[in-house]
N, C-alpha and C positions, 0 to 999 in steps of 0.2 A: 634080715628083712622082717619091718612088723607086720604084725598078724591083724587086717581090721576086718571088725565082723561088716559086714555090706549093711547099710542099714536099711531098715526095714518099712514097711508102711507107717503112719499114725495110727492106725486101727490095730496093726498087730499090737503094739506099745499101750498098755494098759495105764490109764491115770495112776496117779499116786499122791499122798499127801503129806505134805511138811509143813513145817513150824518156820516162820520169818523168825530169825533172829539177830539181836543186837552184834553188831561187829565194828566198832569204834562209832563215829558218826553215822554212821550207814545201818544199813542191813542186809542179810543173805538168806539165802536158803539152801537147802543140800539137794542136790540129784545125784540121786544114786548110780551104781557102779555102770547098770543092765543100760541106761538111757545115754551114759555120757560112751559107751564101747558104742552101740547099733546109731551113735549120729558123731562118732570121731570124731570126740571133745576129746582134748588130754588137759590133766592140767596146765593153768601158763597161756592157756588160748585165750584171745580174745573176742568176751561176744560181746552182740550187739542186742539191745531190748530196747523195744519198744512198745508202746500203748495198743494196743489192740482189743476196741468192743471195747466189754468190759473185763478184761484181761491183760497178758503181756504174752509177745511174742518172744520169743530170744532165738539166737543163730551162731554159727560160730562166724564169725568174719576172717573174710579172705579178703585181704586189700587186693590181691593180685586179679581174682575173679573180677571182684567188682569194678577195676582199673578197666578190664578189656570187656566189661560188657557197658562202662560209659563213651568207649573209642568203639563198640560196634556199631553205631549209626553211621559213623564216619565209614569205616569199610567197609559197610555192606555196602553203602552211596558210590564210592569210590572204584570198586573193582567186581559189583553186581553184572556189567556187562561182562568181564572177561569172564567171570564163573557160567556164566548163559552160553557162553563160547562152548567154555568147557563139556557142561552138559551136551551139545549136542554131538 
């Protein structure tokens, strides 16, 4: 079984700073070990970045996630009565 640390706040997680560098047509930058354990990045994963302000946001991307939370509109619509049932 792997071991992941829970991650943690943003505020716990201290900035930090790196050098963009060339990596064929592109470029990258490094996150360190402490950032990619406390938000269960492993190598291999794939994230998603986007524009943010005047910054970028980045995430790991769960296809699986994002699938059932574009089909939750649909099943809350769909079976919101029977859950109401339930509750009572």
């Amino acid at each position: 079984m792997k071991d992941v640390m829970a991650p943690k706040k943003s505020q716990d997680i201290q900035p930090f700073e790196t050098r963009l560098r060339k990596t064929g047509s592109a470029a990258g930058v490094t996150i360190p070990a402490e950032y990619l354990r406390r938000l269960a990045i492993e190598i291999g994963d794939t994230l998603e970045v986007e524009i943010e302000g005047d910054g970028l946001r980045v995430r790991k991307l769960d296809r699986d996630y994002d699938a059932f939370m574009a089909l939750y509109p649909f099943i809350e619509d769909r079976f919101a009565p029977a859950l109401r049932e339930l509750e009572d």
